[in-house]
N, C-alpha and C positions, 0 to 999 in steps of 0.2 A: 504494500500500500504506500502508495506516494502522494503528496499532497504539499501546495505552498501555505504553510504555515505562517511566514509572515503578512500584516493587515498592509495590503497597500498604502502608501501616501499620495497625495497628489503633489505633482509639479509645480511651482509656484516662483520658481528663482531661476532660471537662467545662466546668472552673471556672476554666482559665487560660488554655489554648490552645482554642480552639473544633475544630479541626478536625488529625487527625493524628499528635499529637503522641506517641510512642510511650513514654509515661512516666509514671508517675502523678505528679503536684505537688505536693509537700508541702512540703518541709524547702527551702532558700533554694539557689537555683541561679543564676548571672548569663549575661543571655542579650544577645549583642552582635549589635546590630540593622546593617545595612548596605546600602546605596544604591549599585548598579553602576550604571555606565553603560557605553554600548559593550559589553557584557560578550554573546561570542559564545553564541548559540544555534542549535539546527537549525528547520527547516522538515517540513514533510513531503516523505516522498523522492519522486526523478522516475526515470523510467529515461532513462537517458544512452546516449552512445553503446556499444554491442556493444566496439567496440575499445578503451576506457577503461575498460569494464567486466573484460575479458580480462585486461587489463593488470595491473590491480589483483587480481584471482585469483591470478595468476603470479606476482604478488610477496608474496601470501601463501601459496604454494606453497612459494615459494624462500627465505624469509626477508630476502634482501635483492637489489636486482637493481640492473642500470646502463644504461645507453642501449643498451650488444652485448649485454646479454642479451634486451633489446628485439629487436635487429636478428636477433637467430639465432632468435627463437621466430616472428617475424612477417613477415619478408624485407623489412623496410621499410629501403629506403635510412638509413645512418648519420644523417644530417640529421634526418628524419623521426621513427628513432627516439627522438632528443634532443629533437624537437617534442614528440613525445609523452609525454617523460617531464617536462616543462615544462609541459604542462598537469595532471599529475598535480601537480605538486611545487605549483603554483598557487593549484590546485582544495583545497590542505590532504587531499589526500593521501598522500602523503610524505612522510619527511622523511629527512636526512642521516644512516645508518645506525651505530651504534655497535656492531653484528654484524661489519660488514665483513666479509660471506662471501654468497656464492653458488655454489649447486650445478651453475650453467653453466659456474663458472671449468673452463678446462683440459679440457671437453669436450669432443670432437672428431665425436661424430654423435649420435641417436637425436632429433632436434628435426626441426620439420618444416621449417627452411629450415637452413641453415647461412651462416656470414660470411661475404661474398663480400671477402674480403682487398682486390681491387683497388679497387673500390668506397672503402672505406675509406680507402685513402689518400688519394682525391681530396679528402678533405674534412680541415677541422684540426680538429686534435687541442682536444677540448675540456675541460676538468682538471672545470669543476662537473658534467657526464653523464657523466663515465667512474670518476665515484667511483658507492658501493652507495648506494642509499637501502633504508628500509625502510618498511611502513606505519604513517599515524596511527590514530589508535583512530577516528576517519570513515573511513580506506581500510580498516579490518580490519570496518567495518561492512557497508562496498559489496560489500568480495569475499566476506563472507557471504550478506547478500541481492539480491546482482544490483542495487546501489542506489549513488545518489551525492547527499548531502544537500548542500544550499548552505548558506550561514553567512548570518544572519543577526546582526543587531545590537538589543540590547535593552536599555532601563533596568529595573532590575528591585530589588525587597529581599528581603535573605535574611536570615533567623536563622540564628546557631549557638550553643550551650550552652557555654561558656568549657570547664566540666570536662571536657568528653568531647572537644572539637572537634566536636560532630554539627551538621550543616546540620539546620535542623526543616524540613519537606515545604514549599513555595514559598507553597502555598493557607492556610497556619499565618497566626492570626488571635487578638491577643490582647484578652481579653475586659475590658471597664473596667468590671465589675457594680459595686456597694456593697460587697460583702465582699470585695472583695481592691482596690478604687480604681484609679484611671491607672496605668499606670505611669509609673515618673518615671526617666524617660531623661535620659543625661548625656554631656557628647560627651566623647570619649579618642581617644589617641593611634592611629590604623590602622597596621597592618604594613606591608612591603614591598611592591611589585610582587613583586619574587620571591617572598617569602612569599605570597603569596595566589596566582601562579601555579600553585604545586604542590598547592595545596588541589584543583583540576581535572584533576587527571594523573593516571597510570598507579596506584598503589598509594596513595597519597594520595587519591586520587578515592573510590576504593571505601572503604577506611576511614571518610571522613565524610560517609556516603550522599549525595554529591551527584545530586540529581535528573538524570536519565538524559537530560533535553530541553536541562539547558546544554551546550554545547561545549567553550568552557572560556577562561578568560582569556589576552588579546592585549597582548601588553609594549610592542608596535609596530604600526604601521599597517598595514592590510591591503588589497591590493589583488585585487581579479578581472579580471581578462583573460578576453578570447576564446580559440579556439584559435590567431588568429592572432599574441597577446601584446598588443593591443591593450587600454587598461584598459578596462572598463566600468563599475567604480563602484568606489570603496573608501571605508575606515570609520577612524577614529580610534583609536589604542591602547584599551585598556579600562582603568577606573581605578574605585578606590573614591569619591562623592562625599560621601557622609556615614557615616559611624562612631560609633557610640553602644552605650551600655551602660547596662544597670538591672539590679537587684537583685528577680528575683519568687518567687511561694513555690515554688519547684524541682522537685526530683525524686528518688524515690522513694530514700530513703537508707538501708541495713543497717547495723548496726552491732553490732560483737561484744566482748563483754565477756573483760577480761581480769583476771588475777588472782583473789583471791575475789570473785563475787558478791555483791551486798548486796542485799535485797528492798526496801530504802528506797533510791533510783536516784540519789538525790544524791549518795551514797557509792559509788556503782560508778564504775569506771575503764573509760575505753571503749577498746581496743586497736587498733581501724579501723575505719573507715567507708567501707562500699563503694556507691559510685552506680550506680545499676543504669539504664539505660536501650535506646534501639532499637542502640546502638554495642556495648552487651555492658556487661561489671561492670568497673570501674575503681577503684583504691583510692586511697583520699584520707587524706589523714594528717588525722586527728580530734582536736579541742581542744574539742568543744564536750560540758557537763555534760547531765545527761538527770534530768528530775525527776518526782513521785511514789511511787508503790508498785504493784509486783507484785499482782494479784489471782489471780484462777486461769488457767490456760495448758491447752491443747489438746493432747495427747498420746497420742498413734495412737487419734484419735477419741474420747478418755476428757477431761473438763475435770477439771485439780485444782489444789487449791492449793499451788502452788510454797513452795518455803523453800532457803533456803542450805546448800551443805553441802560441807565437801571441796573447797576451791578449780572449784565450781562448785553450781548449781541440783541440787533433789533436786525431787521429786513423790510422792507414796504413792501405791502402784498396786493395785488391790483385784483386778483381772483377770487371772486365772491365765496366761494366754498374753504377758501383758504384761510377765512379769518379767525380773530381769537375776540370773542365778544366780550366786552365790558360783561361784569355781576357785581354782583353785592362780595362775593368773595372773590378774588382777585384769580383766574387761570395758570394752571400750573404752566410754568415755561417748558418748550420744547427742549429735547436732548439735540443735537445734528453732531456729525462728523464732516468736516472737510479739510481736503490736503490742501496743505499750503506748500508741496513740490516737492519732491527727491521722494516720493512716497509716504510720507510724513503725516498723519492723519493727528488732526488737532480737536477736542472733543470741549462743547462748550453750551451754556444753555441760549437760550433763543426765542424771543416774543416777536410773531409777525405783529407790525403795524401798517393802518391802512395806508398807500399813498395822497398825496394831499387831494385829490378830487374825490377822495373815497371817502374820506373821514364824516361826511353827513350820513351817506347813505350808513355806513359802520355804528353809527348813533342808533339810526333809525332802528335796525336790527335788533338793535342792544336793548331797545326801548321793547319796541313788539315782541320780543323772546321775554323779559322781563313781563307783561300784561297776562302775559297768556300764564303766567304760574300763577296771579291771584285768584283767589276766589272769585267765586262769582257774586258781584257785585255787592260784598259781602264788605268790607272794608270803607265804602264810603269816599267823598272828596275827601278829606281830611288823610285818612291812610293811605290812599293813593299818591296824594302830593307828596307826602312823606317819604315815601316809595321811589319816587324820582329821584326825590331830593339824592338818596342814599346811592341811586344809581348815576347821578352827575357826577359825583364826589366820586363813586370806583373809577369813572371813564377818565376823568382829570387825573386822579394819583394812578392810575395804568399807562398811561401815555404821556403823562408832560411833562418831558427833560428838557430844558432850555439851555446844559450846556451842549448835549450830544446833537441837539435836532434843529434843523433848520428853522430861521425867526419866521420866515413864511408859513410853515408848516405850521408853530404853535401859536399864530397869530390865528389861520384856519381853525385849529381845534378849539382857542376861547372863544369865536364868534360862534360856532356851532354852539356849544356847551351855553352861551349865554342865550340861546334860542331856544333852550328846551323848558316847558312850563308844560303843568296838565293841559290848557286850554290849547294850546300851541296843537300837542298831543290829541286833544280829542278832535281841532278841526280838521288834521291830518287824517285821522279815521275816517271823518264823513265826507270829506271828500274823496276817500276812496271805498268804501263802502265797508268798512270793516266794524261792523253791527257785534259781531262778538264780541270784540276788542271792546269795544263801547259801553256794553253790557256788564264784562267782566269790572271794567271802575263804577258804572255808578248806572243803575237802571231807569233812573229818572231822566238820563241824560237822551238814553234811546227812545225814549215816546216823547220826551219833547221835540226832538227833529228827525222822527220818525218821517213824516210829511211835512 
């Protein structure tokens, strides 16, 4: 049985990594290159024996098993069945259980052989088989596919990205063009054995996508035996031979602005910066300044030119469906991302406002979406003006910056704003026939100019 076990990546870089690399490159990332030796890998699987295959099933049935639970599933003499758990524990399929439990203990039938007690005593007491083992992540592979991989031994280099911890794919290939030159690798300190062992382990492992065909790092020597304990070959601990690091153009970096906004980026303050890559978004504490200007920004399909405003970004929206209507409690600001170039994506909040021929009809909306929550005609002149009142006051402190916005524009929004009154409002209704509207503030007002 053969099969690609590693999870594809997708392409995404070209210009640094030729092959894999699940990140776009840009902004400065340090990538620690490293030379195993020894460093265990599989083979392609064989089918082994039926009874080692059995074996390995039932202990991941049970969670954890010992030489009698061997003996009561299989009727194999006590002996036997510490043989057989000897070539499991061998084979790097087991290992010494931190469960310590099975579901044989204190069973006394429903298996297809049971202890033969006498049997047992003939033989001694052995304390390493009579403890629980459980499976390795090779025995939880075998008792899945009916398979038992052998360990191989390999020198091998791997990348991983310092920020994220991510292994880059095995076939990852960095590219020495003209525009980005050698890189200039430099040699540093490598970690522990311990430390690099758990880089290949249980929850560790998956975390920094280690490729599915290593096995995983060896502190100590390893040896394979026969069934009859007999060695056949073994291999040398596994160790880092070379460790090295360099500085290349990285990957893909968000960064979100805090405080006021400024449209000239040397003056923004940048609040975090999140590295995005195949490991997920990871936040980095950000010290670096961002330089240029703001041109126009893309928002829900419309490009305009951004400007500061209100402890964030504003836009003029000309698109009736695009707007953000005045309430009583003020609309949460939009999120946007847009690249300010070299792939850079800069993350920041965002209130469209209407452009200046918009700004009555924007009122208008704000005013009709506001009648249509009252009651009906329940509140009276008195609460309706009231009612206004509180919605003039959101539309003013929502939109009126007078250092960020044009004197024209905030000259338009006070003349509008000093236009709005109920009566203003109700003749606007009857001249366009909006009898519910009318209703909804004051009932007496519909049968008086009903005709």
């Amino acid at each position: 049985m053969s099969r690609e076990l590693r999870t594809p990546r997708p392409v995404l870089s070209n210009r640094i990594i030729k092959e894999g690399a699940w990140a776009i490159h840009t902004s400065p990332a340090t990538i620690i290159k490293m030379d195993f030796t020894n460093l265990r890998c599989r083979k392609a699987g064989v089918k082994e024996d039926p009874l080692l295959v059995h074996a390995i099933r039932l202990a991941d049935e049970l969670d954890a098993l010992s030489a009698k639970d061997i003996q009561r599933v299989f009727g194999l003499p006590i002996n036997l069945a510490r043989k057989l758990l000897e070539m499991l524990f061998y084979r790097n399929l087991i290992q010494e259980s931190t469960k310590r439990k099975s579901r044989l203990l204190n069973r006394k039938g429903g298996f297809l052989f049971e202890e033969d007690s006498e049997e047992a005593k003939r033989h001694r007491k052995d304390p390493i088989f009579d403890e629980m083992f459980e499976l390795t992540e090779a025995g939880q592979f075998a008792s899945k596919d009916g398979e038992i991989r052998s360990i191989i031994s390999k020198n091998i280099t791997l990348y991983m990205v310092e920020e994220t911890g991510e292994f880059l794919p095995i076939n990852t290939r960095f590219n020495t063009s003209e525009k980005w030159g050698s890189i200039n690798w430099r040699k540093v300190k490598p970690p522990s054995n311990e430390e690099v062992s758990k880089w290949f382990t249980a929850e560790h492992r998956n975390a920094i996508k280690v490729d599915e065909t290593i096995e995983g790092f060896s502190q100590q020597k390893t040896v394979r035996r026969d069934d009859f304990g007999t060695e056949l070959t073994s291999w040398p601990a596994s160790k880092i031979q070379e460790y090295q690091s360099a500085k290349v153009p990285g990957i893909w970096v968000m960064k979100t602005f805090i405080e006021s906004p400024s449209i000239d980026l040397k003056d923004v303050q940048v609040g975090s910066t999140m590295l995005i890559s195949s490991i997920g978004k990871v936040e980095l504490e950000s010290d670096e300044t961002l330089t240029g200007k703001l041109g126009k920004i893309e928002f829900r399909n419309q490009s305009s030119k951004v400007r500061a405003h209100k402890n964030m970004l504003s836009i003029e929206v000309s698109e009736h469906d695009y707007r953000d209507l005045p309430s009583k409690s003020a609309p949460k600001p939009h999120r946007v991302l847009f690249s300010i170039g070299g792939d850079i994506e800069v993350e920041s909040l965002l209130r469209p406002i209407p452009s200046q021929k918009k700004i009555a009809s924007w009122i208008n909306d704000a005013i009709d979406d506001a009648m249509r929550k009252l009651p009906d005609g329940a509140l009276g002149r008195a609460g309706v003006s009231s009612e206004v009142a509180e919605l003039k006051n959101s539309t003013e402190n929502l939109w009126i910056d007078s250092k960020n916005l044009p004197v024209k524009w905030i000259e338009t929004l006070e003349k509008s704003l000093e236009a709005i009154s109920l009566d203003a409002i109700l003749e606007r209704f009857r001249k366009t026939g909006e009898w519910e509207l009318q209703y909804r503030i004051d009932e007496a007002e519909v049968f008086i100019h009903a005709y």
